[in-house]
Structure formats: C-alpha cells, structure tokens
HTML snippet that shows the backbone in 3Dmol.js (N, CA, C, O; Angstrom):
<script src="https://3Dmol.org/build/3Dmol-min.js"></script>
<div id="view" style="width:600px;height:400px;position:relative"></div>
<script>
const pdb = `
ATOM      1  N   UNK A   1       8.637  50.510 -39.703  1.00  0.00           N
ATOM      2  CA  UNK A   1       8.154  49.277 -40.335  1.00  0.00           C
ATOM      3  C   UNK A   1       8.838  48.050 -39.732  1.00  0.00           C
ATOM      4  O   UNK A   1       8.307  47.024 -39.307  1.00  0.00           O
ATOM      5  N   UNK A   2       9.643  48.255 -39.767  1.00  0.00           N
ATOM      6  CA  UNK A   2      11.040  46.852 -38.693  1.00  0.00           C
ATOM      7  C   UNK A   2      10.039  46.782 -37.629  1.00  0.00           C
ATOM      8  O   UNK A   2       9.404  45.743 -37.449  1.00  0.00           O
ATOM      9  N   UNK A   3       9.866  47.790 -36.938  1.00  0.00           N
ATOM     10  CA  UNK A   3       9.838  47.333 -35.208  1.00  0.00           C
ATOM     11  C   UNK A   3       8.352  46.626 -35.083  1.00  0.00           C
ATOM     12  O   UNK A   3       7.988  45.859 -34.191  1.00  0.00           O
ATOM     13  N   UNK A   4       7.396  47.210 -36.513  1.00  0.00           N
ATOM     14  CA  UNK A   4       6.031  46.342 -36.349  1.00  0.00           C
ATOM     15  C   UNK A   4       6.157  45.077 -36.716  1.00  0.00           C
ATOM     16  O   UNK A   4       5.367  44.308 -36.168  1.00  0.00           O
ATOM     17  N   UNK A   5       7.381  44.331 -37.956  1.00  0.00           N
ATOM     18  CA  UNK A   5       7.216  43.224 -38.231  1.00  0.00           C
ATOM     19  C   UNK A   5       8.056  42.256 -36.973  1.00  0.00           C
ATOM     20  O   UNK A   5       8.011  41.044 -36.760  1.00  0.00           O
ATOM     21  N   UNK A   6       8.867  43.433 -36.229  1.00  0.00           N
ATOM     22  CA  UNK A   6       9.349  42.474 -35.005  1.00  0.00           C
ATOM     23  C   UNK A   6       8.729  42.000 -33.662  1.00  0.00           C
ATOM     24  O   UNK A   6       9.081  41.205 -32.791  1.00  0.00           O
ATOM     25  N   UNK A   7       7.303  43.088 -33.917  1.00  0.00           N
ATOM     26  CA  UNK A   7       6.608  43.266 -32.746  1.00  0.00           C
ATOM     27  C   UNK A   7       5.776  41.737 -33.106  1.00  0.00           C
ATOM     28  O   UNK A   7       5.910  40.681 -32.488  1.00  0.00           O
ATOM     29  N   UNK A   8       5.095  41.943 -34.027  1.00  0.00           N
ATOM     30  CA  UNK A   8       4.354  40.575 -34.670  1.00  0.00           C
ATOM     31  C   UNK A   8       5.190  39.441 -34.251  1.00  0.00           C
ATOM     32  O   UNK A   8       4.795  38.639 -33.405  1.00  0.00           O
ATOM     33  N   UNK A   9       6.344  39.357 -34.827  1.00  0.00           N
ATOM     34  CA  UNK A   9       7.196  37.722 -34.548  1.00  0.00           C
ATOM     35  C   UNK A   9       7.388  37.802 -33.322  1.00  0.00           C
ATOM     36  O   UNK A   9       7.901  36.745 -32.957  1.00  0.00           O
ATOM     37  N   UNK A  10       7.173  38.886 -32.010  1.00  0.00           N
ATOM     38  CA  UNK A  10       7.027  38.009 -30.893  1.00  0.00           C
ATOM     39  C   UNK A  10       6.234  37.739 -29.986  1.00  0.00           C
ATOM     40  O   UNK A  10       6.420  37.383 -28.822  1.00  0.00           O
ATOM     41  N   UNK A  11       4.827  38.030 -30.901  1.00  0.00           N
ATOM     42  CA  UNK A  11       3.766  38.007 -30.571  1.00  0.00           C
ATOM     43  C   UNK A  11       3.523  36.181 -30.636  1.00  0.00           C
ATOM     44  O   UNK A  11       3.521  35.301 -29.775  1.00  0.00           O
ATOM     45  N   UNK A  12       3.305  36.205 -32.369  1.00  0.00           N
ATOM     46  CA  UNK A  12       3.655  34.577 -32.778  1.00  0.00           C
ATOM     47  C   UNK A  12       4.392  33.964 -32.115  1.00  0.00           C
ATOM     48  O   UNK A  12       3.874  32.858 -31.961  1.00  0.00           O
ATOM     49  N   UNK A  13       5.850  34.039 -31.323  1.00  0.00           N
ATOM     50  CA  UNK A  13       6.419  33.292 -30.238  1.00  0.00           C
ATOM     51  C   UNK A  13       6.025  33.212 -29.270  1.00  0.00           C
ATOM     52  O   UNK A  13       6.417  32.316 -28.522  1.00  0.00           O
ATOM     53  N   UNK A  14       5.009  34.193 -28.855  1.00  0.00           N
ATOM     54  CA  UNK A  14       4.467  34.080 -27.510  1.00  0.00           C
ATOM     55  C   UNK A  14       3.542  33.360 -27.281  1.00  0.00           C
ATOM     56  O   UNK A  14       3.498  32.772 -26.200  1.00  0.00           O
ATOM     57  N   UNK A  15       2.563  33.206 -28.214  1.00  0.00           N
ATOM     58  CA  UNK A  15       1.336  32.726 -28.393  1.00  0.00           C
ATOM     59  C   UNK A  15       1.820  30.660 -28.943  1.00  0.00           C
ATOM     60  O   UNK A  15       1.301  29.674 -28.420  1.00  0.00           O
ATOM     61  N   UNK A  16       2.707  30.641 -29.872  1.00  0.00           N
ATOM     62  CA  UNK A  16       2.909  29.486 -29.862  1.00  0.00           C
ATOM     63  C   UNK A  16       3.319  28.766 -28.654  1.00  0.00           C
ATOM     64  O   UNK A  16       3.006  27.682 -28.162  1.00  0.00           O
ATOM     65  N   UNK A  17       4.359  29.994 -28.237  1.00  0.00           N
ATOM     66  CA  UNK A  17       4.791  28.987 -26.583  1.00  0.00           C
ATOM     67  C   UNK A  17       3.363  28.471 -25.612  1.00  0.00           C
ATOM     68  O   UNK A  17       3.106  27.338 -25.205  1.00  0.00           O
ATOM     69  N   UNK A  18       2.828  29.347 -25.489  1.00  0.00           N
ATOM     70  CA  UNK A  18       1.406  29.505 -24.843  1.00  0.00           C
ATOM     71  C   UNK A  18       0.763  28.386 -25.186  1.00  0.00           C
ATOM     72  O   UNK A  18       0.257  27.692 -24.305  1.00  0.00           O
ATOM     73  N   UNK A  19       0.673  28.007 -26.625  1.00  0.00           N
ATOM     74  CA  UNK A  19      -0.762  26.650 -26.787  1.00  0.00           C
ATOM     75  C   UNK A  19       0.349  25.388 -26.681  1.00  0.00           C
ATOM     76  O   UNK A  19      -0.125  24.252 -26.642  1.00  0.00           O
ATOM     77  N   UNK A  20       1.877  25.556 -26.631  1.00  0.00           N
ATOM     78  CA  UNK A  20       2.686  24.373 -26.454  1.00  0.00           C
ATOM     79  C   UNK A  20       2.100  24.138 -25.246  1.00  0.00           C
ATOM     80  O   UNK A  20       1.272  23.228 -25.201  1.00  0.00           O
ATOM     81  N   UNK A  21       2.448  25.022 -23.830  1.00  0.00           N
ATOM     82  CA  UNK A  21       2.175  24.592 -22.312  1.00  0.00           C
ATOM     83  C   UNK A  21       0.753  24.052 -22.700  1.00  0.00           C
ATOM     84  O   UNK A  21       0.615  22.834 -22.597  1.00  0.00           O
ATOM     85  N   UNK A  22       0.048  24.533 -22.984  1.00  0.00           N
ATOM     86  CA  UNK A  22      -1.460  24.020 -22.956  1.00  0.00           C
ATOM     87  C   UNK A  22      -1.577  23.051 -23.257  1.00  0.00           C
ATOM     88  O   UNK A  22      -2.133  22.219 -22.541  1.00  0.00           O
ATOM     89  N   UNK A  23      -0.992  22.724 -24.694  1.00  0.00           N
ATOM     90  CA  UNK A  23      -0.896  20.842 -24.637  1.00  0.00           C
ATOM     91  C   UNK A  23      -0.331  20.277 -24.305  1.00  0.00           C
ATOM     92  O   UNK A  23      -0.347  19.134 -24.762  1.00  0.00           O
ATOM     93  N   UNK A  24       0.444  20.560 -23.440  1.00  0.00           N
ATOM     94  CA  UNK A  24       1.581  19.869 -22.501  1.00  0.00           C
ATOM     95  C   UNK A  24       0.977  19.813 -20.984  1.00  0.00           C
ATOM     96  O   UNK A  24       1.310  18.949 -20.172  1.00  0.00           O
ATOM     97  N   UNK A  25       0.074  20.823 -20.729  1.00  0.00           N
ATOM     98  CA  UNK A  25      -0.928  20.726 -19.413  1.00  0.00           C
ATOM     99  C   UNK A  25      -2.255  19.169 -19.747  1.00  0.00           C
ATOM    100  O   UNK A  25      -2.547  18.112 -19.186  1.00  0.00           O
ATOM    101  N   UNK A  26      -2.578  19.751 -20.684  1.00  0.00           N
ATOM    102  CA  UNK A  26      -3.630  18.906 -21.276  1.00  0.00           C
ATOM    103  C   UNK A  26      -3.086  17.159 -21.205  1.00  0.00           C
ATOM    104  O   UNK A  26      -3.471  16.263 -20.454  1.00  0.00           O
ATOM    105  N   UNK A  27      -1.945  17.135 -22.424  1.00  0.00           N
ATOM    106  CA  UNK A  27      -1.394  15.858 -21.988  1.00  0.00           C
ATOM    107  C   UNK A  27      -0.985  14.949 -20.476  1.00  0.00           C
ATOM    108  O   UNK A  27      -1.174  13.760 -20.220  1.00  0.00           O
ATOM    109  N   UNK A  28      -0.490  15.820 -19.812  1.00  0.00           N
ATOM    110  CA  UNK A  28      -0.380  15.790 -18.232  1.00  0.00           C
ATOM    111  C   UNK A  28      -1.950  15.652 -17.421  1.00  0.00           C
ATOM    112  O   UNK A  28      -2.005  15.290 -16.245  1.00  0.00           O
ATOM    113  N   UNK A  29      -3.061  15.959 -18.142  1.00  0.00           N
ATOM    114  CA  UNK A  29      -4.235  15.716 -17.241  1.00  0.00           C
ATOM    115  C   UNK A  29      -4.557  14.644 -18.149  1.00  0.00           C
ATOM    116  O   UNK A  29      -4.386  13.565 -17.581  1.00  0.00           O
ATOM    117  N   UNK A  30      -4.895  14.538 -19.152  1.00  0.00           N
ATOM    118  CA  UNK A  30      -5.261  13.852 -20.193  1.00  0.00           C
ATOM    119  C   UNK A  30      -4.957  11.980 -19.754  1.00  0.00           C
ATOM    120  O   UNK A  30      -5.222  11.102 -20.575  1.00  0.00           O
TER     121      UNK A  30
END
`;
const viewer = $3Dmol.createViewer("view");
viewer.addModel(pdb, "pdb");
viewer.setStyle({}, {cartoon: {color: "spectrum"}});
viewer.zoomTo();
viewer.render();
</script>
C-alpha cells in the first residue's frame, strides 16, 4: 500500500514539473 501511494506522489511531481516547463516554454514564445 506505501509503495502505491508513493508511486502516485511521483507521478503528481512529475506531471506538475511537466505543465511548469510548458508554461514556462509558452511564456518564452508567448
């Protein structure tokens, strides 16, 4: 049960980092 709720939170870190660059690409073309 641990290792699925740890697997999730670094899923969610991954994915937040992910749409940060994106609006940070975006802003940079934008």
């Amino acid at each position: 049960m641990q290792w699925h709720g740890m697997a999730v939170l670094a899923a969610n870190i991954l994915i937040e980092e992910r749409n940060l660059r994106i609006e940070v690409v975006m802003v940079k073309n934008g």
